[in-house]
C-alpha positions in Angstrom: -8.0 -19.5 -1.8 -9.3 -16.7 -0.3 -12.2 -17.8 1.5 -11.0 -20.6 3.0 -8.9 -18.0 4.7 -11.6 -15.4 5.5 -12.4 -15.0 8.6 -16.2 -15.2 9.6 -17.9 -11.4 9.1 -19.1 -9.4 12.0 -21.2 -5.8 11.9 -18.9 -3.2 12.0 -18.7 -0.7 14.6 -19.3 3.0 14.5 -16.8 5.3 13.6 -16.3 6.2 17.4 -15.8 2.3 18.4 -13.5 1.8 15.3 -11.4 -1.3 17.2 -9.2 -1.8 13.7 -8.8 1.8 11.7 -7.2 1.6 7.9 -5.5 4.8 7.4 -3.9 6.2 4.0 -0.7 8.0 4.9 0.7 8.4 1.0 -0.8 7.7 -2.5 1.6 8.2 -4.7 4.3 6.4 -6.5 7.6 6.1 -5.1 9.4 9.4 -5.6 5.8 11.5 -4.6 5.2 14.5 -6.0 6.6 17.2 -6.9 9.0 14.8 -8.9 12.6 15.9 -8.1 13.9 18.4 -10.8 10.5 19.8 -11.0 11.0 23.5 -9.8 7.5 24.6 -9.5 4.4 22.7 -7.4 2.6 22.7 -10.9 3.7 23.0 -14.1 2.4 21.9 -17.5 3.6 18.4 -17.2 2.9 17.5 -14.0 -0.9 19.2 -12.1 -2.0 18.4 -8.6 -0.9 18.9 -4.8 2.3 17.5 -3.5 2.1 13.4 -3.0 4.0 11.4 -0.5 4.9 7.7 -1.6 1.9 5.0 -1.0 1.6 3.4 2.4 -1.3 2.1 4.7 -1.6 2.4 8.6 -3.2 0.0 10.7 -4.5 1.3 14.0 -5.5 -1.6 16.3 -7.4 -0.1 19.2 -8.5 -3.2 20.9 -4.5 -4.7 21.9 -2.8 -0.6 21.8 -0.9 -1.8 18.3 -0.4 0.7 15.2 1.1 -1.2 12.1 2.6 0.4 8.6 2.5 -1.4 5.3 5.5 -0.1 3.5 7.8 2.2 4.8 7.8 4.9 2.5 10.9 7.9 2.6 8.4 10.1 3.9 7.8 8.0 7.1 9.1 10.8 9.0 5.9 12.5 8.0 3.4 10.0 7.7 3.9 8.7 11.4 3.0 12.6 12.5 0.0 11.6 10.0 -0.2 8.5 12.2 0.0 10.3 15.9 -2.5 13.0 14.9 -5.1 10.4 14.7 -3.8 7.8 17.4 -0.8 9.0 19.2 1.8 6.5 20.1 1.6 5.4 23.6 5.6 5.4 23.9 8.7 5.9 21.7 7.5 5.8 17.5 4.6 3.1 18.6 5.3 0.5 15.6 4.6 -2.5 16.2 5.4 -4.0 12.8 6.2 -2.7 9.3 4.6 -5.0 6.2 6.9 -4.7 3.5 5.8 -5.1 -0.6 9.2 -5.4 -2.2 12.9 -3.6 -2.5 11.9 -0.1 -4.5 12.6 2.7 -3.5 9.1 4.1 -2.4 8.7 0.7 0.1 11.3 0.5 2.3 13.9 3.6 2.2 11.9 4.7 4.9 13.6 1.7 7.4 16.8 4.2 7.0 15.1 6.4 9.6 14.7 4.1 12.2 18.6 4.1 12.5 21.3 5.1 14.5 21.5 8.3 12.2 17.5 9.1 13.4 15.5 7.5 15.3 17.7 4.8 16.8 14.8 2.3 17.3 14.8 -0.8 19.3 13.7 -4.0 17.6 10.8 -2.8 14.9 9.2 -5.7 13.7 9.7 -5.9 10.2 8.2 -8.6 8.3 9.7 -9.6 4.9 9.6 -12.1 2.3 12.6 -14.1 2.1 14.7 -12.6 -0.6 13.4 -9.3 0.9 14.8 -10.3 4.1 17.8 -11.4 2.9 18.1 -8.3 1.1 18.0 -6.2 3.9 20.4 -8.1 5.5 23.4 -8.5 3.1 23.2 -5.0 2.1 24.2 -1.6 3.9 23.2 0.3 5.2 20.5 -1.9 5.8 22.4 -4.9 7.5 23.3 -2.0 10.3 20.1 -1.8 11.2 19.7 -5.4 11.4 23.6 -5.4 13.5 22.3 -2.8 16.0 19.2 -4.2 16.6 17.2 -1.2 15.4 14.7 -3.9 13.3 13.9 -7.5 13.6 12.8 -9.5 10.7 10.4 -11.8 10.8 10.5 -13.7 7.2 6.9 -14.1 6.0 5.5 -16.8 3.0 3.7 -16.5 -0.1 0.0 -17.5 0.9 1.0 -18.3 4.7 -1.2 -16.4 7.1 0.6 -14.0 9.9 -1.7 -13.8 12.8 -1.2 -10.6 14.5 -4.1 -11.0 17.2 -6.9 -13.5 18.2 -9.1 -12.1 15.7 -6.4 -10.6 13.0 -3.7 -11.3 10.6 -2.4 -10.0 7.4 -1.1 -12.8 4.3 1.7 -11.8 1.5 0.3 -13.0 -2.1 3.1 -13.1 -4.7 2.6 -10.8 -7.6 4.4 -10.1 -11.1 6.5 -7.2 -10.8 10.0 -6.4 -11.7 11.9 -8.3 -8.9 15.7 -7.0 -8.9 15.7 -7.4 -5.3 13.4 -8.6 -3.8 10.3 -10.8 -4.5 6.9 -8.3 -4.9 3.8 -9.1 -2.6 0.3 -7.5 -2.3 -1.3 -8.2 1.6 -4.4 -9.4 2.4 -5.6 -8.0 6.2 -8.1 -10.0 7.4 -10.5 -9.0 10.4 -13.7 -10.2 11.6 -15.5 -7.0 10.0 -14.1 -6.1 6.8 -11.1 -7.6 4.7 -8.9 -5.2 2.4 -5.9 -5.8 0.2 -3.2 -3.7 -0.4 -1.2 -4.2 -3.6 0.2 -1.3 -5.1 2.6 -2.3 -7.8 2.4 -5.0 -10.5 2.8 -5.4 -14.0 -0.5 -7.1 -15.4 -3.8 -8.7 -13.7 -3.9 -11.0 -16.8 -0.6 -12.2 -15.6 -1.1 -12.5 -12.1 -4.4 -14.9 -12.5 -2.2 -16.9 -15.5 0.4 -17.5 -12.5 -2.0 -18.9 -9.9 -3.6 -15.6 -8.8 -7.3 -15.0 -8.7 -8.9 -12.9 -11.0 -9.1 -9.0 -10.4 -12.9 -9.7 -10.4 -13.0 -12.3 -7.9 -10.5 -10.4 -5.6 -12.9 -7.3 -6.2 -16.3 -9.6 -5.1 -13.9 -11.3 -2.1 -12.4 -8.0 -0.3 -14.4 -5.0 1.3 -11.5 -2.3 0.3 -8.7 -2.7 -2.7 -6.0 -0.2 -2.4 -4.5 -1.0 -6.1 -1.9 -0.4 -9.0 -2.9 2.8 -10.4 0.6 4.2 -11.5 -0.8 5.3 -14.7 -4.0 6.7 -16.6 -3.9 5.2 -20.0 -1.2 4.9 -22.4 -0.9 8.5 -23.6 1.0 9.8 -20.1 4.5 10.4 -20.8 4.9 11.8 -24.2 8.2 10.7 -25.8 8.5 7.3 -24.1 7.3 3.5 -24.8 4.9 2.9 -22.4 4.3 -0.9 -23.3 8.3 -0.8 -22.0 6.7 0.2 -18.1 3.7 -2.5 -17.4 1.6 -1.5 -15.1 -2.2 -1.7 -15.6 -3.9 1.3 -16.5 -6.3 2.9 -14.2 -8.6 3.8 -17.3 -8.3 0.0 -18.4 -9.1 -1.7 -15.2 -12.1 0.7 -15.2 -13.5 -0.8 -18.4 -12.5 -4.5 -17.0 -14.8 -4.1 -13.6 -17.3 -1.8 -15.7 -19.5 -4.9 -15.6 -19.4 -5.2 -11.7 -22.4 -4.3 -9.2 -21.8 -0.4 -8.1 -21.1 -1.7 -4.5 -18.1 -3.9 -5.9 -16.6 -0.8 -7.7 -17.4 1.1 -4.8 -14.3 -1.0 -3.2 -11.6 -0.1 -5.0 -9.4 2.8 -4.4 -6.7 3.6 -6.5 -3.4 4.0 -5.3 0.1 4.9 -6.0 -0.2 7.0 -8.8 2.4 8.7 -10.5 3.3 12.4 -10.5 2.5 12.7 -14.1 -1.2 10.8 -13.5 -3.9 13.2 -13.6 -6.2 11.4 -10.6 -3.0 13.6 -8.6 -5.3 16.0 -8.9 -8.9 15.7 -7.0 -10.3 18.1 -9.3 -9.3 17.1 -13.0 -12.0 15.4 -15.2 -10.2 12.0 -14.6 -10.8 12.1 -11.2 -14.2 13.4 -12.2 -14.6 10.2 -14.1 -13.3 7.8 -11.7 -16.3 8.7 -9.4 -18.4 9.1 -12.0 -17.8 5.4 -12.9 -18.3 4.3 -9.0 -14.5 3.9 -8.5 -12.1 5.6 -5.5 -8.9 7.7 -5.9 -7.1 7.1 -2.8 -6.1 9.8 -1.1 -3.4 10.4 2.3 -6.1 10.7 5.4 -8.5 8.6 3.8 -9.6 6.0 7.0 -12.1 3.1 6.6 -13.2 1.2 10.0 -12.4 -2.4 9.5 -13.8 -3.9 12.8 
């Protein structure tokens, strides 16, 4: 699937002629970190510095565009993120939000652009149809959609969005649970580099027995993966089922692409990881082992240059 879709690969320019910039602005899983309740920054149960919910930025220097995927309830704060590295020519400078699915972490953020904040004019929100729908039939959503504060543009499973002559982003369904709203990863495709951003799912072994590709072949066919790593292993939150809360393990997805060249593990960065997961913290002797092992830990200001 994917590469009759890729689009033919280019050098990439230096850092200074970035055209297409992939920024992180949050890493962590939906409610960030410190978790509310907590009353310190660190206690025994929870180590690291604060985390704000997983998104990605797209800069696109070459047609003046800057693009989020996932709106994120610290949006607020991730667009100053956003400015400090390419300020918006006018107003927020969004020219389109990608959305994953309807929890909490991924699209609370739209709130902001209301009548109640920012009072935005026709953000481009693109949305799979029952996430569309969604944010339609539902307040205080549907105001936004009333006042004209977003417009949704409804995207399909495996159906590329072009965005540019040269650039486009396609939703891939993924297992997940779907209360709401359908769950997507995105592929962003450019003519230098191709990434993929999917930050919640319940099982790889699922998502290939549903039609997906393997997380190998995904890993081989993408120059950056920004991917599921909600938890460390199985031993995270003592007094609790974990086989009840599929996600896959970052230490188990480590030992499944163990196999892989060093330059294929190079690619992936792990992303949206709970306040509980020790990769929080740069400095524990997970993290220590992720890089160890020739993995990433994604963190907010990481930026890769795409074209």
């Amino acid at each position: 699937m994917l590469g009759a879709l890729a689009l033919v690969s280019q050098p990439v320019a230096d850092a200074e002629q970035c055209e297409r910039e992939l920024v992180v602005l949050g890493a962590g899983q939906d409610a960030g970190a410190p978790q509310i309740g907590t009353v310190l920054w660190s206690t025994a149960h929870e180590s690291g510095p604060r985390l704000t919910p997983s998104a990605l930025g797209l800069i696109d220097r070459e047609n003046g565009q800057r693009y989020l995927f996932d709106a994120s309830p610290a949006i607020t704060e991730q667009l100053a993120m956003l400015d400090e590295i390419e300020p918006a020519g006018q107003g927020l400078g969004i020219d389109g939000i990608f959305l994953t699915h309807a929890h909490i972490g991924h699209y609370l953020g739209l709130a902001y652009l209301g009548r109640e904040a920012a009072g935005a004019r026709g953000v481009p929100v693109f949305a799979m149809p029952r996430m569309a729908a969604f944010l339609r039939e539902n307040g205080p959503w549907s105001q936004l959609v009333e006042l004209g504060n977003i417009a949704i543009t409804e995207m399909a499973a495996s159906q590329f969005t072009t965005l540019s002559d040269t650039f486009g982003v396609m939703p891939i369904l993924v297992p997940h649970r779907d209360e709401f709203s359908e769950t997507v990863g995105f592929f962003i495709m450019t003519p230098g580099k191709t990434a993929l951003y999917l930050p919640d799912l319940d099982s790889w072994d699922e998502f290939e027995e549903k039609g997906g590709q393997s997380l190998e072949s995904l890993v081989e066919g993408f120059d950056y993966l920004f991917i599921d790593a909600t938890f460390y292993d199985d031993n995270e939150l003592p007094g609790r089922d974990m086989s009840k809360i599929p996600h896959p393990r970052v230490k188990a997805t480590m030992v499944r692409l163990a196999r892989l060249a060093p330059d294929n593990r190079a690619k992936v960065h792990f992303i949206h990881y709970n306040h509980t997961n020790p990769i929080r913290d740069p400095q524990s002797d997970q993290s220590k082992q992720v890089a160890a092992l020739g993995f990433n830990v994604a963190r907010a200001g990481d930026s890769f240059c795409l074209d």
